[in-house]
N, CA, C and O atoms as a GROMACS GRO file, in nm:
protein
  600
    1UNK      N    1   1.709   2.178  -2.111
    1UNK     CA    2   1.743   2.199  -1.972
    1UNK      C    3   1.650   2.116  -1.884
    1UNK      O    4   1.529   2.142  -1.875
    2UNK      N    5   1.716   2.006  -1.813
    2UNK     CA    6   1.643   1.959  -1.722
    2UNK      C    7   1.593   2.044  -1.570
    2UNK      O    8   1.657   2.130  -1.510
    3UNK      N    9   1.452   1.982  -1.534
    3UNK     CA   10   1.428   2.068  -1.387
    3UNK      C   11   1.471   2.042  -1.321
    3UNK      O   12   1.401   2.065  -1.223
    4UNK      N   13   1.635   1.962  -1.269
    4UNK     CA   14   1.663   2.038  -1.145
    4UNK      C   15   1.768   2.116  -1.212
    4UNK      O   16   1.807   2.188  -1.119
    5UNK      N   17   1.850   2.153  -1.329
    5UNK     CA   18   1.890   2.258  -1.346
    5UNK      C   19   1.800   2.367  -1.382
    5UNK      O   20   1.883   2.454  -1.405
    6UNK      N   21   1.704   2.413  -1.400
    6UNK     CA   22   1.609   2.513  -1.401
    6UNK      C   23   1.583   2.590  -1.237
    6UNK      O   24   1.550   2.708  -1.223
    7UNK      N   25   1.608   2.493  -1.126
    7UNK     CA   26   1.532   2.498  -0.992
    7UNK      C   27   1.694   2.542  -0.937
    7UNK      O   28   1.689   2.572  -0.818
    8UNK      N   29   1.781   2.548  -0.972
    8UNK     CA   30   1.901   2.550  -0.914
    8UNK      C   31   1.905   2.686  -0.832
    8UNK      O   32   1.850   2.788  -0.874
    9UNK      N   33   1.976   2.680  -0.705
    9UNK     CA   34   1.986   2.785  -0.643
    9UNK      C   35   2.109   2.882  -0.657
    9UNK      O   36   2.182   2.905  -0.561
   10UNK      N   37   2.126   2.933  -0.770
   10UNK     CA   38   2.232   3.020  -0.799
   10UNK      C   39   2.210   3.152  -0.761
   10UNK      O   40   2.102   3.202  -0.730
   11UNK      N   41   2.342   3.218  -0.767
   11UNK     CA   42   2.260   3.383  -0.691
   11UNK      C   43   2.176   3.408  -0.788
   11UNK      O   44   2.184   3.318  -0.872
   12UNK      N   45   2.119   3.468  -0.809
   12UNK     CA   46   2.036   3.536  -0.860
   12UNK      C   47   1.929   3.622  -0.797
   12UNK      O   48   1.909   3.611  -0.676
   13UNK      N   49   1.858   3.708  -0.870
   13UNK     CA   50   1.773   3.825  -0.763
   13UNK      C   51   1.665   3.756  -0.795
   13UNK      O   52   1.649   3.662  -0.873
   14UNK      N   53   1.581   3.824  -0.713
   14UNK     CA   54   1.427   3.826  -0.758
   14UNK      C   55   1.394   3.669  -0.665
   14UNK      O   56   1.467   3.600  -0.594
   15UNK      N   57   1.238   3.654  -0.711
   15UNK     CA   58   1.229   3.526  -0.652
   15UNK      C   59   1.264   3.371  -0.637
   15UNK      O   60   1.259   3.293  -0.732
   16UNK      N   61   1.298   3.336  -0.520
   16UNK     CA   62   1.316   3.176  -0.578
   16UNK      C   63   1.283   3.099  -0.683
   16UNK      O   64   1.161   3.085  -0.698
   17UNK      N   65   1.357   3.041  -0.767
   17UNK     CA   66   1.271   3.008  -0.890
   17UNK      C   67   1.228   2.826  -0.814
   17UNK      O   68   1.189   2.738  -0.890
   18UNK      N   69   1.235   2.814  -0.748
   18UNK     CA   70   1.188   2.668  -0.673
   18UNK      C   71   1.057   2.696  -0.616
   18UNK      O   72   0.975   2.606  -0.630
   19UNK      N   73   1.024   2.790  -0.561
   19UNK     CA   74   0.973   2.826  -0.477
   19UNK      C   75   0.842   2.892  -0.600
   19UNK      O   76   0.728   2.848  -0.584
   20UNK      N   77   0.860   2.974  -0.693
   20UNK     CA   78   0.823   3.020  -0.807
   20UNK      C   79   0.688   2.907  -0.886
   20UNK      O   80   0.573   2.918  -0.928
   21UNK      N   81   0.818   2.782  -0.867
   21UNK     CA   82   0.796   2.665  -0.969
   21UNK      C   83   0.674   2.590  -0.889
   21UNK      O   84   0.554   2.598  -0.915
   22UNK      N   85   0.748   2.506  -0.768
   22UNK     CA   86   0.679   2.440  -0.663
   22UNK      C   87   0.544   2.505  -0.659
   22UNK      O   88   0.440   2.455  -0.703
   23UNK      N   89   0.559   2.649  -0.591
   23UNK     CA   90   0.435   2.679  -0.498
   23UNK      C   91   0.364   2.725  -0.625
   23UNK      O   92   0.245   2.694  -0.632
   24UNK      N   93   0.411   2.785  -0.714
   24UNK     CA   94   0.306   2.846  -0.813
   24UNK      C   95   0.235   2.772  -0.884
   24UNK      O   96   0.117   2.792  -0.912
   25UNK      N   97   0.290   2.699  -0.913
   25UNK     CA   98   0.223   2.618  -1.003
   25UNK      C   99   0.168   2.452  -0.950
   25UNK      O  100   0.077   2.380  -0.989
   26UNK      N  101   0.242   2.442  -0.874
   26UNK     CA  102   0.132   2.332  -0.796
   26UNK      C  103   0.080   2.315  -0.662
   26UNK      O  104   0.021   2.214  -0.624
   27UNK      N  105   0.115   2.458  -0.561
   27UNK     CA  106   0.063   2.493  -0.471
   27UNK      C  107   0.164   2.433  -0.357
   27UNK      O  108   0.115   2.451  -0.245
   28UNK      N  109   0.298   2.364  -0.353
   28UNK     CA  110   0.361   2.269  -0.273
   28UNK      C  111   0.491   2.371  -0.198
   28UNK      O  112   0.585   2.430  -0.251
   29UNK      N  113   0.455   2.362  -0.076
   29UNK     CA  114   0.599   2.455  -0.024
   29UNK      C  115   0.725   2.382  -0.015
   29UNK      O  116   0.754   2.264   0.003
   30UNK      N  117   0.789   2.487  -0.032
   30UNK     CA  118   0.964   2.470  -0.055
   30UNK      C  119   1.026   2.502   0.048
   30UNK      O  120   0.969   2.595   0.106
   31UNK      N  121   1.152   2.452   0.116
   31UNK     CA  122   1.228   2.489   0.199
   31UNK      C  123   1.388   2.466   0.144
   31UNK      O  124   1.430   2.379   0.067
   32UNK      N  125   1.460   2.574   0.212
   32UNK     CA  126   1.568   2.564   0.220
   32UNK      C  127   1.648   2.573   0.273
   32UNK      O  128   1.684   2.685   0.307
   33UNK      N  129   1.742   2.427   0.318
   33UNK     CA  130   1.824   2.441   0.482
   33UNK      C  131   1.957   2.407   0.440
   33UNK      O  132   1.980   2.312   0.365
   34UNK      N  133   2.056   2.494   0.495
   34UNK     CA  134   2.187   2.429   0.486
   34UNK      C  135   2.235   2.463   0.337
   34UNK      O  136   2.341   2.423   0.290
   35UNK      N  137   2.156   2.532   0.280
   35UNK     CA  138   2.192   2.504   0.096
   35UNK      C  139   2.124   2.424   0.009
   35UNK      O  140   2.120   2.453  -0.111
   36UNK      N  141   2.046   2.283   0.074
   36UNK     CA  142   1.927   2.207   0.032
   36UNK      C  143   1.831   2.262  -0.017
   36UNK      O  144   1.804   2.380   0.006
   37UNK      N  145   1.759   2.183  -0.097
   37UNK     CA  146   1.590   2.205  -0.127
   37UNK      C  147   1.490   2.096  -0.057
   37UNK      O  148   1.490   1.981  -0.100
   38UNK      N  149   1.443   2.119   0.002
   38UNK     CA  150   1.340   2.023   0.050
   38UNK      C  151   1.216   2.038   0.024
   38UNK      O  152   1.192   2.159   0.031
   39UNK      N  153   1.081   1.951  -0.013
   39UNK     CA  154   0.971   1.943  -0.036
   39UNK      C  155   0.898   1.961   0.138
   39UNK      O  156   0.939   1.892   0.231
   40UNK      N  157   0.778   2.073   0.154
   40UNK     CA  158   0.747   2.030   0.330
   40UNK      C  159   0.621   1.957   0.294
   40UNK      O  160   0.562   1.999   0.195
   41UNK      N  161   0.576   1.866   0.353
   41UNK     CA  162   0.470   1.770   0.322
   41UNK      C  163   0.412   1.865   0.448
   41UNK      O  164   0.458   1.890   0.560
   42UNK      N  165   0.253   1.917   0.356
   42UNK     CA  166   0.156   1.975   0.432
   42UNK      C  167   0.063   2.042   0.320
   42UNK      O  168   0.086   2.088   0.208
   43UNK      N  169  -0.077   2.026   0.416
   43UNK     CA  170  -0.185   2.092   0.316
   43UNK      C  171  -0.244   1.997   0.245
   43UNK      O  172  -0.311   2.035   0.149
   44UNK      N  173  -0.229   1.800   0.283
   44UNK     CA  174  -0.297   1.690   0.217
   44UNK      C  175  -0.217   1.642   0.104
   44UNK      O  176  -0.254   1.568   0.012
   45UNK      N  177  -0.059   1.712   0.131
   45UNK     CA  178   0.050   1.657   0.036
   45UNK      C  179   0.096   1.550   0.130
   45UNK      O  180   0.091   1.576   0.250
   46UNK      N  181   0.151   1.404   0.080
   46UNK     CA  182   0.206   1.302   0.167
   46UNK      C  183   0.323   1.219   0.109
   46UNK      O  184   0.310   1.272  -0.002
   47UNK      N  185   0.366   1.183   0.101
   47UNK     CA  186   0.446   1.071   0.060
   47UNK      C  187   0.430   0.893   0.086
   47UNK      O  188   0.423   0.849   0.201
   48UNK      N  189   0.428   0.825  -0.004
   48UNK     CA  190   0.436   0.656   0.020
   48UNK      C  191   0.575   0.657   0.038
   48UNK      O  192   0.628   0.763   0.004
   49UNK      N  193   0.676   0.539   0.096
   49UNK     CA  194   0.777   0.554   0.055
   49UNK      C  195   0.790   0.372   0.046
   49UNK      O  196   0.709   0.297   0.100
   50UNK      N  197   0.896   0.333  -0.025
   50UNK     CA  198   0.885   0.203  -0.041
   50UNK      C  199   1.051   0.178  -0.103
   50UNK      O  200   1.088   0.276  -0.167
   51UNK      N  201   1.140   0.082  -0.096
   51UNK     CA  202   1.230   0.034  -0.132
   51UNK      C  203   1.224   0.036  -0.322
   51UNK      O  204   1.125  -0.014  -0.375
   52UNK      N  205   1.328   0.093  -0.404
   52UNK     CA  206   1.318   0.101  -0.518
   52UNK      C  207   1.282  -0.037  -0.589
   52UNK      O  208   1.191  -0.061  -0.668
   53UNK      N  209   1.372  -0.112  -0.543
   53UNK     CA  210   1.337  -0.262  -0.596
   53UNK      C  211   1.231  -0.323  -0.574
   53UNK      O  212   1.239  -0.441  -0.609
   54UNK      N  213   1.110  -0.288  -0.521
   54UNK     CA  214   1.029  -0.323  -0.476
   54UNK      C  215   0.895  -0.238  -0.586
   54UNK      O  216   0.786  -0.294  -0.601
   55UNK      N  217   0.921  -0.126  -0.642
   55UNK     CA  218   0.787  -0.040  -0.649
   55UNK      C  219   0.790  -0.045  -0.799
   55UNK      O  220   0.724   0.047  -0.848
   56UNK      N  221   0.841  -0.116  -0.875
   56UNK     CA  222   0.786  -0.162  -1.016
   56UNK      C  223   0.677  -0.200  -1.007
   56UNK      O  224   0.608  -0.111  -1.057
   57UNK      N  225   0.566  -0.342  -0.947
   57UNK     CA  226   0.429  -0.343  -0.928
   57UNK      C  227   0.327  -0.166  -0.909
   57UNK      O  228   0.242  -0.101  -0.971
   58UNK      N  229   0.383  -0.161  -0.823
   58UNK     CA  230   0.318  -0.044  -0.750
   58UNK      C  231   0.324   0.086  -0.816
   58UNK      O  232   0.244   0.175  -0.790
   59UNK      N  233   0.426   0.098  -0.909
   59UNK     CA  234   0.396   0.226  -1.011
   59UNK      C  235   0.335   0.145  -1.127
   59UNK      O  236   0.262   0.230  -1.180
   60UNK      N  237   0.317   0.003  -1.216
   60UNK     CA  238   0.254  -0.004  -1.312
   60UNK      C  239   0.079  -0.034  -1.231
   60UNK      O  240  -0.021  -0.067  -1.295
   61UNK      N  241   0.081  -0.022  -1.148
   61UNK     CA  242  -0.036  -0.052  -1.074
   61UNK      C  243  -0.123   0.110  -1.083
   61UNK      O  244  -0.244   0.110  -1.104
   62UNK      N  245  -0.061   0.218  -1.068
   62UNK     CA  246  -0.116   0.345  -1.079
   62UNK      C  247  -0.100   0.360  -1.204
   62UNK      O  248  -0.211   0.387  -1.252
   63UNK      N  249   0.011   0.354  -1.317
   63UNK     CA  250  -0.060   0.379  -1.418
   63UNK      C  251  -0.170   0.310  -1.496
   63UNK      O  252  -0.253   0.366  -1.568
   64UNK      N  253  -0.157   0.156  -1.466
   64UNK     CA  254  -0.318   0.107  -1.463
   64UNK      C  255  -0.423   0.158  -1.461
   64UNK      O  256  -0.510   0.166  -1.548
   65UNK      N  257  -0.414   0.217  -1.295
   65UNK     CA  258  -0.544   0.293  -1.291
   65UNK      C  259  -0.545   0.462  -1.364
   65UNK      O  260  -0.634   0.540  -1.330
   66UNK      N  261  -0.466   0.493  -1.440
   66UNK     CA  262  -0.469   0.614  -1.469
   66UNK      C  263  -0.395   0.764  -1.367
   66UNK      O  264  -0.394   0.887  -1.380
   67UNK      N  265  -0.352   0.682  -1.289
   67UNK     CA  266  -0.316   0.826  -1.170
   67UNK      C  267  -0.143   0.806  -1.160
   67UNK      O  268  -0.090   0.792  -1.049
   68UNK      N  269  -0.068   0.805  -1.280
   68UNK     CA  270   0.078   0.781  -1.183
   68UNK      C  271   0.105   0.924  -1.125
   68UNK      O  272   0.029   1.018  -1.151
   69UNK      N  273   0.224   0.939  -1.039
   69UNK     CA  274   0.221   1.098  -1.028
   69UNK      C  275   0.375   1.126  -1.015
   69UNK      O  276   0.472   1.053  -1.034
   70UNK      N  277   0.366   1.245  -0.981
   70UNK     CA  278   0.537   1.250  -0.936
   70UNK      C  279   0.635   1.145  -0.847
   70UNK      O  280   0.586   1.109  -0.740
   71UNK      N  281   0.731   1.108  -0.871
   71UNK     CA  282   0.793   1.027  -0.772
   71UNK      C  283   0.988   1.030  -0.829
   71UNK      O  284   1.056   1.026  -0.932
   72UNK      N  285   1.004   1.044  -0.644
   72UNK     CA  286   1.139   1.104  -0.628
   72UNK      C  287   1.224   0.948  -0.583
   72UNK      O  288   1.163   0.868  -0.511
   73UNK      N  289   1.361   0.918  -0.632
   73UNK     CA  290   1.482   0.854  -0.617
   73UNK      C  291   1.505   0.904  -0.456
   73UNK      O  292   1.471   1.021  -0.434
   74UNK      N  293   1.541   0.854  -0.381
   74UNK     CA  294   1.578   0.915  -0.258
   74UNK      C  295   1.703   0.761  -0.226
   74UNK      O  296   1.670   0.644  -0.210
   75UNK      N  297   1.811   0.804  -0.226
   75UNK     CA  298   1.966   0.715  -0.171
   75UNK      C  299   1.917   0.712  -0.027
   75UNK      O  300   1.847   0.806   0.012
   76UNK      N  301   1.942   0.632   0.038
   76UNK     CA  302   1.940   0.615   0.188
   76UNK      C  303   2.090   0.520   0.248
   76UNK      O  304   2.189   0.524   0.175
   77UNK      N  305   2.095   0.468   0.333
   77UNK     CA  306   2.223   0.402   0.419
   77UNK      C  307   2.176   0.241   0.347
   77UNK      O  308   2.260   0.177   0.283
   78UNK      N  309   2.037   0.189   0.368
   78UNK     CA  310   1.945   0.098   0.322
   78UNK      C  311   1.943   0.072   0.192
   78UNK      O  312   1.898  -0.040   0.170
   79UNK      N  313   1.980   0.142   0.080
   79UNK     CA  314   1.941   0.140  -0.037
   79UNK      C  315   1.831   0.226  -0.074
   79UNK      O  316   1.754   0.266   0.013
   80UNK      N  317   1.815   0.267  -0.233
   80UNK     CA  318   1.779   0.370  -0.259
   80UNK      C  319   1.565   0.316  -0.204
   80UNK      O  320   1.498   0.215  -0.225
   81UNK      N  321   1.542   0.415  -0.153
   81UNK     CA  322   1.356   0.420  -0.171
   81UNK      C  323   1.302   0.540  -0.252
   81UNK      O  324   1.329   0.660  -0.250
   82UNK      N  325   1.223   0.471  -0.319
   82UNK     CA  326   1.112   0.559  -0.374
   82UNK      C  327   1.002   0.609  -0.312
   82UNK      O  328   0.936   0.540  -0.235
   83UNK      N  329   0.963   0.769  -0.347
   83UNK     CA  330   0.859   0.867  -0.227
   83UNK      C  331   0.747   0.887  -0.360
   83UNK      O  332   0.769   0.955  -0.460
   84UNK      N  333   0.650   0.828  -0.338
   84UNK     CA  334   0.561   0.863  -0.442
   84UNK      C  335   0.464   0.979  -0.387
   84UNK      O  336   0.391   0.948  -0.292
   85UNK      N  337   0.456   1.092  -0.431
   85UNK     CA  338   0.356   1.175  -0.403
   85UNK      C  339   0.263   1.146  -0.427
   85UNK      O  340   0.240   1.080  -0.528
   86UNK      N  341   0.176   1.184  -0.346
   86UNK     CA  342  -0.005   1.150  -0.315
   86UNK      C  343  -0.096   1.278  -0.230
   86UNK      O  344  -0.047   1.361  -0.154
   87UNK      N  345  -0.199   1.271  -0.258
   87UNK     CA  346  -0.308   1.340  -0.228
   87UNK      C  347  -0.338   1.266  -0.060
   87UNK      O  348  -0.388   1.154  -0.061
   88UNK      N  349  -0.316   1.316   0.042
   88UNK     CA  350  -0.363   1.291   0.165
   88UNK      C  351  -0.534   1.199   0.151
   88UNK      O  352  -0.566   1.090   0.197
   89UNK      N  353  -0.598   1.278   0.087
   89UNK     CA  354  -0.738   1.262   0.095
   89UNK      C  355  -0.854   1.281   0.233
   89UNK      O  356  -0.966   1.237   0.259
   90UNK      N  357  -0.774   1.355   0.287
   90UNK     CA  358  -0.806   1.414   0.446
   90UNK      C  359  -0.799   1.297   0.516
   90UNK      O  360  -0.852   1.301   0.628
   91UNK      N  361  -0.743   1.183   0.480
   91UNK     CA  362  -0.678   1.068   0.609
   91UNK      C  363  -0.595   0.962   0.556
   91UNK      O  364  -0.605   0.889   0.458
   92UNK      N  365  -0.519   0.973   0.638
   92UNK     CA  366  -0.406   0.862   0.623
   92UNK      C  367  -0.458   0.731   0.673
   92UNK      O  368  -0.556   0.710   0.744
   93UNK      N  369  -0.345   0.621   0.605
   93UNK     CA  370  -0.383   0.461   0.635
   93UNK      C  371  -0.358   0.496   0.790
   93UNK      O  372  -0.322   0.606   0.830
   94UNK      N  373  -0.389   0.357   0.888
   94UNK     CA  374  -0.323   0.336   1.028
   94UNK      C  375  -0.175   0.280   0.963
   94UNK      O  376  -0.172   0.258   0.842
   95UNK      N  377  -0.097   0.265   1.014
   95UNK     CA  378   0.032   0.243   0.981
   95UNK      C  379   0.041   0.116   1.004
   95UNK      O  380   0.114   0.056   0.924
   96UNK      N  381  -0.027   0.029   1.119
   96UNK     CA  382   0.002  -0.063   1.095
   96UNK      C  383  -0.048  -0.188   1.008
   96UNK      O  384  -0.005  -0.303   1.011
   97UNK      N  385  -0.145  -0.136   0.936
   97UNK     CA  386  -0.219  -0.241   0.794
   97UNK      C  387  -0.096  -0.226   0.698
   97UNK      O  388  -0.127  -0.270   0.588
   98UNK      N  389   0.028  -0.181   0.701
   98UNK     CA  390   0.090  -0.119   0.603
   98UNK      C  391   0.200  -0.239   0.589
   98UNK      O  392   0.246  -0.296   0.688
   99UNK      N  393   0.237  -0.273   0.450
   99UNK     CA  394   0.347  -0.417   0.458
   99UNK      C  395   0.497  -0.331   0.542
   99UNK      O  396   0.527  -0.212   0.531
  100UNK      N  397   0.559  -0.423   0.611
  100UNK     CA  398   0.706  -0.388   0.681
  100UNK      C  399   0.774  -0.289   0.586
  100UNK      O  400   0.876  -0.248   0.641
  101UNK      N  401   0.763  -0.256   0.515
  101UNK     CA  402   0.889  -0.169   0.403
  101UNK      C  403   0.844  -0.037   0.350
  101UNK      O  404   0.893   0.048   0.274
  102UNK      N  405   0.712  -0.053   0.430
  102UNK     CA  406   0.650   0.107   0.308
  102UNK      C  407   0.606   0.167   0.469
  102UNK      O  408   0.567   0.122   0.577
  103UNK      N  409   0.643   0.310   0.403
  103UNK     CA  410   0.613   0.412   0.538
  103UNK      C  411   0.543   0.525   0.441
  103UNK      O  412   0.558   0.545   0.321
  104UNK      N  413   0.457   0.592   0.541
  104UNK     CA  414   0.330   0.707   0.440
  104UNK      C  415   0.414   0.813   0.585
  104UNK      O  416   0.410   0.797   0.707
  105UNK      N  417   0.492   0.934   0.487
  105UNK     CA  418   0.510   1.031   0.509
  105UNK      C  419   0.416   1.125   0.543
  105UNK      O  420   0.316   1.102   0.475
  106UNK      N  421   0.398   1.227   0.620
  106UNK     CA  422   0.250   1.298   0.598
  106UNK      C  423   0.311   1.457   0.711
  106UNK      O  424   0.421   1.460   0.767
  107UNK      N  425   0.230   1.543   0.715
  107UNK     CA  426   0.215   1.659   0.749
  107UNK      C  427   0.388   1.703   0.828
  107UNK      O  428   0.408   1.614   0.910
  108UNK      N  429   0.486   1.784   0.828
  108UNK     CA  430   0.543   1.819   0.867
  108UNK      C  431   0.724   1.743   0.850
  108UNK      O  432   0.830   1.775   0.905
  109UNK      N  433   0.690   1.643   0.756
  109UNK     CA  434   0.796   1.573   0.701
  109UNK      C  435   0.851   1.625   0.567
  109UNK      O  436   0.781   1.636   0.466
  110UNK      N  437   0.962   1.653   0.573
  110UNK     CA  438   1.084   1.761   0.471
  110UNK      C  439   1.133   1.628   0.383
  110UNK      O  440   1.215   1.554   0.438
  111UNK      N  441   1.092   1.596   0.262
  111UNK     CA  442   1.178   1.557   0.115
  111UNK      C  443   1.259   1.617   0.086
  111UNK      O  444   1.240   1.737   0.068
  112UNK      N  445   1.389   1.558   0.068
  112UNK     CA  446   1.466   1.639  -0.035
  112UNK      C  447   1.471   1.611  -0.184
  112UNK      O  448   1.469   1.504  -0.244
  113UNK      N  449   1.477   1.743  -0.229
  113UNK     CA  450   1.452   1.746  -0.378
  113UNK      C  451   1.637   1.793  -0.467
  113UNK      O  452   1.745   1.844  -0.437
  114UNK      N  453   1.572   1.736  -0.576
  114UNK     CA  454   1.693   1.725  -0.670
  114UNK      C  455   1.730   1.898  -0.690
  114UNK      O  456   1.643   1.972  -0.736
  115UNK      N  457   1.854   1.948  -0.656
  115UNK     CA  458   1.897   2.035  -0.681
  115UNK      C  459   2.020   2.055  -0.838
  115UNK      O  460   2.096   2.146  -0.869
  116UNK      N  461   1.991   1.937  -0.896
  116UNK     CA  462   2.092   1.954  -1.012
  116UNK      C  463   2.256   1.920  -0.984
  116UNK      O  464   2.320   1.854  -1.066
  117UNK      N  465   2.301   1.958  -0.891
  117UNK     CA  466   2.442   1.964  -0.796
  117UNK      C  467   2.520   1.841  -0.784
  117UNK      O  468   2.641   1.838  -0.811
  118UNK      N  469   2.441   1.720  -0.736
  118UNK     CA  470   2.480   1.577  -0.707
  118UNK      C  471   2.515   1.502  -0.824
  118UNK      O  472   2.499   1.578  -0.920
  119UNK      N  473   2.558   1.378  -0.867
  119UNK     CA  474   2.558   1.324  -0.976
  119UNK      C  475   2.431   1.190  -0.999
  119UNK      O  476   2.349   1.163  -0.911
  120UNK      N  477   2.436   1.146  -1.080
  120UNK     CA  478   2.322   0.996  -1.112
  120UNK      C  479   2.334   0.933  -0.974
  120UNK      O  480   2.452   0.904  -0.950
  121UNK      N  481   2.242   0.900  -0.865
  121UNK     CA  482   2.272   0.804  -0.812
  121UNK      C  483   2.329   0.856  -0.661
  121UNK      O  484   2.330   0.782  -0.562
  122UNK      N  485   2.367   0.968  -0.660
  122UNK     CA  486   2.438   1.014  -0.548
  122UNK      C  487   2.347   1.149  -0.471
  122UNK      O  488   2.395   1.214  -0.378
  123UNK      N  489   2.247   1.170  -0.513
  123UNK     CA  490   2.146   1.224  -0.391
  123UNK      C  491   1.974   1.257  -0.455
  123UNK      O  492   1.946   1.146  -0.502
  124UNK      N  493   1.898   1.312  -0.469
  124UNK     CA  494   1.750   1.262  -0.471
  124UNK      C  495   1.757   1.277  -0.624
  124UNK      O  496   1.848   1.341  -0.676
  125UNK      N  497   1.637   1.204  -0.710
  125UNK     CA  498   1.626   1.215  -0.786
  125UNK      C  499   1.506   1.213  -0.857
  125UNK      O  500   1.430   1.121  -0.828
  126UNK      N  501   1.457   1.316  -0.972
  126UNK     CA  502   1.315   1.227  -1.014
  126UNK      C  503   1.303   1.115  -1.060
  126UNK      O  504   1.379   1.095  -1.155
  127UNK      N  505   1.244   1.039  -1.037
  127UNK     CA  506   1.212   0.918  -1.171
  127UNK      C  507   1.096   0.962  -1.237
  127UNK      O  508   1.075   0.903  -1.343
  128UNK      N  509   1.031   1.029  -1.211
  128UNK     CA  510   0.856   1.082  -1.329
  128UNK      C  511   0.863   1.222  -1.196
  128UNK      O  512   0.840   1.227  -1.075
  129UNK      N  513   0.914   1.334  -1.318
  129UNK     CA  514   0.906   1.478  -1.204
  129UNK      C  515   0.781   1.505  -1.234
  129UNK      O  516   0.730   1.420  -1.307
  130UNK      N  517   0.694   1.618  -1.196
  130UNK     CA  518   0.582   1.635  -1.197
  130UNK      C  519   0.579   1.756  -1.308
  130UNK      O  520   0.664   1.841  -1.330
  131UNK      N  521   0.495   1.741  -1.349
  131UNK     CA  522   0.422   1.772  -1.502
  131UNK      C  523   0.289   1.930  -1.453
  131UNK      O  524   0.192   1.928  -1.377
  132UNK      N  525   0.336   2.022  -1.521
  132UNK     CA  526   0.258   2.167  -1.499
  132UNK      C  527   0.122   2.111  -1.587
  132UNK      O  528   0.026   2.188  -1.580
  133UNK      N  529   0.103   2.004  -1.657
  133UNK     CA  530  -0.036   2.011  -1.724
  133UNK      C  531  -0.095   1.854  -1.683
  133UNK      O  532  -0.184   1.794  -1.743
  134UNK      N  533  -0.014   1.803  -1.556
  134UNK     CA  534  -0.078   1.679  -1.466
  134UNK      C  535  -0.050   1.734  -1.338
  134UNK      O  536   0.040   1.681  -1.273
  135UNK      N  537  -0.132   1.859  -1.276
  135UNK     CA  538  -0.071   1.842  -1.154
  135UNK      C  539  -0.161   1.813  -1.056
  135UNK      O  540  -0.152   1.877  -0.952
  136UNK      N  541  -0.253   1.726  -1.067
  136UNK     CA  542  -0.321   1.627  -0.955
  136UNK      C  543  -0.199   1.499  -0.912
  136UNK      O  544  -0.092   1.466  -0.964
  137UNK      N  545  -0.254   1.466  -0.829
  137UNK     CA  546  -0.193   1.380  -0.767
  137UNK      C  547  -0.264   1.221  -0.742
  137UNK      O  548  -0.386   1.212  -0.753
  138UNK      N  549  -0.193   1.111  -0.711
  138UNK     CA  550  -0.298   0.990  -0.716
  138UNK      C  551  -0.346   1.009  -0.566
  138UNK      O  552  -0.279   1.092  -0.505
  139UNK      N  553  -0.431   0.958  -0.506
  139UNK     CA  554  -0.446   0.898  -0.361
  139UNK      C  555  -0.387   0.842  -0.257
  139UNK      O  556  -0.309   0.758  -0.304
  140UNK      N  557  -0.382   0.842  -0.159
  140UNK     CA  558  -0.266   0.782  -0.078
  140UNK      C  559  -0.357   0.633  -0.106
  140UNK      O  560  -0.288   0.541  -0.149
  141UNK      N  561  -0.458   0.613  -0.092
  141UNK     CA  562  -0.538   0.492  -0.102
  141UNK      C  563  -0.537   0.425  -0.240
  141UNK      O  564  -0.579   0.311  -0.263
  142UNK      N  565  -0.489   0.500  -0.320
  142UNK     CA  566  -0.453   0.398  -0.469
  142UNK      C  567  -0.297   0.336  -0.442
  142UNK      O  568  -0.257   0.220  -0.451
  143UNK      N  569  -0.242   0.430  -0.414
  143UNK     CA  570  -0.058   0.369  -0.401
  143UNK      C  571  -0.066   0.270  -0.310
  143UNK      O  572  -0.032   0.156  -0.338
  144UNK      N  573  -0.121   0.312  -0.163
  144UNK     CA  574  -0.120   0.156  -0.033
  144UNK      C  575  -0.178   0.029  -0.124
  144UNK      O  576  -0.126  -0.083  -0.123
  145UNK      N  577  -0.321   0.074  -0.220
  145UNK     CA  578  -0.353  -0.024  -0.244
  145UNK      C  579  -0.263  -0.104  -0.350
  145UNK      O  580  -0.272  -0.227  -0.352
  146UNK      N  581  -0.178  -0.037  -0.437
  146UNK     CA  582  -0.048  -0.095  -0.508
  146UNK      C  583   0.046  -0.140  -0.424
  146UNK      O  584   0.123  -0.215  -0.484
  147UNK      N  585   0.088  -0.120  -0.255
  147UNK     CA  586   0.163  -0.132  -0.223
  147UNK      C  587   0.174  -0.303  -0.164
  147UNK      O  588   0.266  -0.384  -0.146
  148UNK      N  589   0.023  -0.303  -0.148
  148UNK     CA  590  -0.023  -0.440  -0.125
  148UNK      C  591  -0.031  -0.569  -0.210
  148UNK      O  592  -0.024  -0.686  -0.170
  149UNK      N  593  -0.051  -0.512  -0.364
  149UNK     CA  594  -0.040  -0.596  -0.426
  149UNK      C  595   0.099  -0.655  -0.494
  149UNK      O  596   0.093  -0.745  -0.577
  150UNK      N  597   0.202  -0.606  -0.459
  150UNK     CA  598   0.322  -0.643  -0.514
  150UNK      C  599   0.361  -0.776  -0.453
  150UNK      O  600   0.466  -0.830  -0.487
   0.00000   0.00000   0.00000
């Protein structure tokens, strides 16, 4: 059973099992609007975000350094971008040292997360979901600095 069929919002009683999963085990709040799951970026959780075709450098660049971390498929109007989760590190880049294509998500910005529901390709997705026995995160300052070197 893959996790987003595990995370699925079926009736069921008792507690959210997203919410269960997310917050319990890696401390990250969950929302749910409309029937969605969304990730809320807060608490030094952030997002890189960068064009898919673009972030091959920039993920073999973190596992280089040892830190890859979770990172979500997200379809857009643009083509699909990749949201790499990161550790705030109590400050964000200035935005504008940042190359034209990559935007750093941060405090009060809603991800949507894979609910199982959609098909390949047709709404968020993991590409590396996050792992209950890796759940640190890389730096926002290791990924910018991958983001630069591509």
């Amino acid at each position: 059973m893959t996790l987003d069929q595990q995370l699925r919002p079926d009736q069921q009683t008792g507690p959210d099992p997203a919410e269960a999963f997310y917050g319990g085990v890696f401390g990250w709040s969950v929302r749910r609007q409309g029937g969605r799951l969304f990730l809320a970026l807060e608490y030094g959780l952030c997002a890189v975000t960068l064009p898919k075709l673009t972030a091959g450098p920039v993920l073999a660049h973190l596992r280089e350094l040892g830190c890859a971390g979770p990172a979500l498929i997200l379809p857009t109007q643009r083509g699909p971008r990749l949201a790499i989760l990161a550790d705030a590190d109590g400050e964000l880049p200035m935005c504008g040292g940042l190359p034209a294509d990559v935007q750093v998500l941060d405090s009060g910005a809603l991800i949507p997360l894979p609910d199982g529901r959609a098909g390949v390709g047709m709404g968020p997705e993991w590409l590396s979901a996050p792992d209950p026995r890796r759940r640190w995160l890389p730096s926002v300052s290791a990924v910018i600095a991958g983001t630069r070197r591509r």
